[in-house]
MIKOLMAR-624190 format. One record per residue (C-alpha): residue in three letters; z, x, y. Coordinates in steps of 0.05 Angstrom, whole numbers, plus 5000, padded with zeros to 4 digits. Last residue first. Layout:
N
ALAZXY...
// end
This chain:
313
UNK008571428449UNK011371878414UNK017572178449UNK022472068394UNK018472268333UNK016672968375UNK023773098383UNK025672948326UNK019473388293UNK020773998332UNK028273928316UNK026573918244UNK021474558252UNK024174888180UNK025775598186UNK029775538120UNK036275918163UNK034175668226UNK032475028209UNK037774908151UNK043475128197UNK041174648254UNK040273998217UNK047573758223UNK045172988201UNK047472388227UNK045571868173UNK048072418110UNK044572098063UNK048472137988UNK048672487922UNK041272397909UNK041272667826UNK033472827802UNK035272827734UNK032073407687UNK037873557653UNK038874207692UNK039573737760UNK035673907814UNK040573627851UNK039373247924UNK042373097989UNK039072728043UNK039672948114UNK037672188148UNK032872108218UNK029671358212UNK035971138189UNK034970318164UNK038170418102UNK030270188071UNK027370658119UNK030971318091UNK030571038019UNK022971048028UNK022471628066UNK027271957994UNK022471687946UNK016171887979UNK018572557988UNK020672517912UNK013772337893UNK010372877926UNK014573377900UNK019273657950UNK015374357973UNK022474797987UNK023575308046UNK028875768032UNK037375698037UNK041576258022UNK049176088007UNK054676458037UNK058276967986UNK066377007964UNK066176447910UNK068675917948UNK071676038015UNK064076458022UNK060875727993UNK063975268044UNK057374938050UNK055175067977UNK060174597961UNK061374777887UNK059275427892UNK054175827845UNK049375897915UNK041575857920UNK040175257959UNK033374917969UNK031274628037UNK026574008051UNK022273788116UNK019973118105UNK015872608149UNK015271878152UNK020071868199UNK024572428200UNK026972518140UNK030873198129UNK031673328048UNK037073808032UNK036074087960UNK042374367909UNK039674657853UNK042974487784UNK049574337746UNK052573647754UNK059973597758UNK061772897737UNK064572467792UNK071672407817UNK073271937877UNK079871827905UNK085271227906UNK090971427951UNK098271267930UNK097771227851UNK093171917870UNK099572277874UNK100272377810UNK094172757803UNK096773427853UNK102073637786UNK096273677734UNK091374017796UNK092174727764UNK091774577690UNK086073967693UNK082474357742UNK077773867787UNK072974227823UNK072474137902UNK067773827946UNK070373968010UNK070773358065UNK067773038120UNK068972278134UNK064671868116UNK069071528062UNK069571607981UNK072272367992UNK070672917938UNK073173047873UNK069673457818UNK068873387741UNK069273657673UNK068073677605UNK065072917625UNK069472547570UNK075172937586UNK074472947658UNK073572167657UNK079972117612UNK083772457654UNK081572197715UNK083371387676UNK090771787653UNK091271947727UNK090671147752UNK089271067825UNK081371017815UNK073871207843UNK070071417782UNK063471637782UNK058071817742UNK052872207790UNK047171947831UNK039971787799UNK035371597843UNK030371017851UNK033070637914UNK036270167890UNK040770767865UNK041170957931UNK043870237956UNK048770267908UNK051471007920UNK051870767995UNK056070227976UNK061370757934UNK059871217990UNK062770878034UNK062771058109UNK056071268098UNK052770558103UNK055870588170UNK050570988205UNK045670348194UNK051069948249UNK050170688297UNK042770538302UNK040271268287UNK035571548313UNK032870998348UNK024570868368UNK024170358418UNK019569778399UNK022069218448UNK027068738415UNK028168988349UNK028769768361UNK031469628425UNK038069138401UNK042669628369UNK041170168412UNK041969818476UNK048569458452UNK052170078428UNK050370318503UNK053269738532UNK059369868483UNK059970588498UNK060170498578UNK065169938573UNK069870238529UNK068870858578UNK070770358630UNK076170068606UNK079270798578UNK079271028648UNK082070338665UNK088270498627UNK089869868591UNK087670158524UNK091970738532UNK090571398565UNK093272008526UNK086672228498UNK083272128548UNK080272668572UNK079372978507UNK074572408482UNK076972198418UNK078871438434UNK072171428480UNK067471448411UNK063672078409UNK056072068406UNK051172238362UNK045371748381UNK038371988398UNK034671478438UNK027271368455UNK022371088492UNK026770858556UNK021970628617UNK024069848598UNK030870138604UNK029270318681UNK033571008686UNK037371208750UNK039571858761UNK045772258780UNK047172548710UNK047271798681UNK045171178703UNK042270708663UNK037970098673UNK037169388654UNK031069028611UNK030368978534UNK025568448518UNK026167728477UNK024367348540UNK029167708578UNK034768048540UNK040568398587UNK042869078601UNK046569418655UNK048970198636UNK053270548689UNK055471308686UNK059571708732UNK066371568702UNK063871688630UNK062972378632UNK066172618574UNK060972128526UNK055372598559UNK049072218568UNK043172658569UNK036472328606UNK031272708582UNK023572698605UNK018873088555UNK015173578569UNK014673738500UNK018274488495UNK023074008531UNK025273548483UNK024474158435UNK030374448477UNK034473798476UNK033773668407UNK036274478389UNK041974318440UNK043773638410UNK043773958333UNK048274568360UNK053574088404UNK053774268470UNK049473768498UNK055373208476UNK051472588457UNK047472018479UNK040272348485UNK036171868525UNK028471988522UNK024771778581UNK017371528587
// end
């Protein structure tokens, strides 16, 4: 059995897959989105199965020989080599192609013949908003953070007053610095909100924990850091963070496999404050995870665990 990691090998989380991968034995087939010209995906459903092959890296794959698939891959619009080729060029046709079949595989394999995803890139979209994800995590049995997404600065205001505080942050997936609001300093910035709504939420003091499901397992990180985003913590407040193993309570692990499954993301960073009030706050779940700082850092096996989620049999 093959696993097929569709994603650039470079990348810290692929590398640390692709070395467990073969700690394991395992057979992997890497498909590099920059290498499109060489590869060739045919798929079809036969009777309700998955059947084609891939080739990639001068091999041929049998799908039906495909157990599992990690997907972080990079859409052909932002691959380097063509980035000046329009959507006529037929470089661009046949990296279109290439992605799509391969959207197709993983969207379909889990269903139609058991293969183990991680992650179907339609369940990656719940992250594109967090307002929807915040729903769906709430269903979930967390507590997330008053929020207010608006284009109104007297409504911020009013939300920072009532709140003695808040931060801002970005409502979409895409990556961005949690900052804290100052009424004084950002008084001139808020105006320009009336042209781009954003999203303030209260500012919720606690211990920041990163929960890595993977499966039905968890592998969880506490944070010791007085920064906002304890990512960006040495911009922040001068010092990097320090992470340490952290035993989730039974319950919580529970909680956050079962909000893992029920977004469909069978590998999901979840993010969590220990919140001084007592709330356990889930801020969102992170559906393509950058696992490789909390491994090495916590010394938590997540790659290990991929890897070994991916190959079962």
């Amino acid at each position: 059995m093959t696993v097929v990691v569709w994603a650039v090998p470079t990348e810290s989380p692929v590398r640390m897959l692709t070395d467990a991968l073969a700690r394991r034995g395992a057979d992997t087939l890497v498909v590099h989105p920059r290498r499109f010209t060489s590869q060739r995906v045919d798929i079809a459903l036969q009777g309700g199965a998955v059947v084609g092959t891939l080739e990639a890296e001068g091999r041929t794959v049998d799908l039906a020989d495909v157990r599992g698939v990690y997907v972080r891959p990079v859409e052909p619009e932002l691959v380097p080599e063509l980035a000046s080729a329009g959507e006529d060029d037929p470089r661009m046709i046949r990296a279109r192609a290439v992605f799509e079949a391969l959207t197709a595989f993983t969207e379909v394999a889990p269903v139609a013949s058991g293969r183990r995803v991680a992650n179907r890139l339609s369940a990656m979209a719940s992250n594109m908003s967090k307002p929807y994800q915040a729903q769906r995590v709430q269903r979930g049995g967390f507590d997330t953070p008053e929020t207010l997404l608006s284009d109104d600065p007297d409504e911020v205001r009013a939300f920072v007053a009532a709140h003695g505080g808040a931060v801002y942050k970005s409502t979409s997936g895409i990556r961005s610095i949690v900052s804290r609001f100052d009424p004084v300093a950002d008084a001139d910035r808020l105006e320009r909100i009336r042209w781009c709504p954003v999203q303030f939420q209260e500012n919720v003091r606690g211990r920041d924990v990163r929960v890595h499901v993977v499966g039905d397992e968890v592998y969880a990180a506490i944070v010791d850091s007085d920064a906002t985003d304890y990512r960006y913590a040495r911009a922040q407040v001068g010092r990097d963070a320090t992470l340490a193993p952290y035993a989730v309570p039974d319950d919580i692990a529970q909680r956050c496999v079962d909000l893992a499954r029920d977004l469909d993301l069978p590998f999901a960073g979840v993010d969590l404050k220990l919140a001084d009030d007592g709330r356990v706050v889930c801020f969102e779940v992170n559906p393509s995870p950058g696992y490789p700082w909390y491994e090495t850092a916590a010394g938590l096996p997540i790659s290990d665990a991929l890897a070994r989620w991916l190959a079962a049999a």
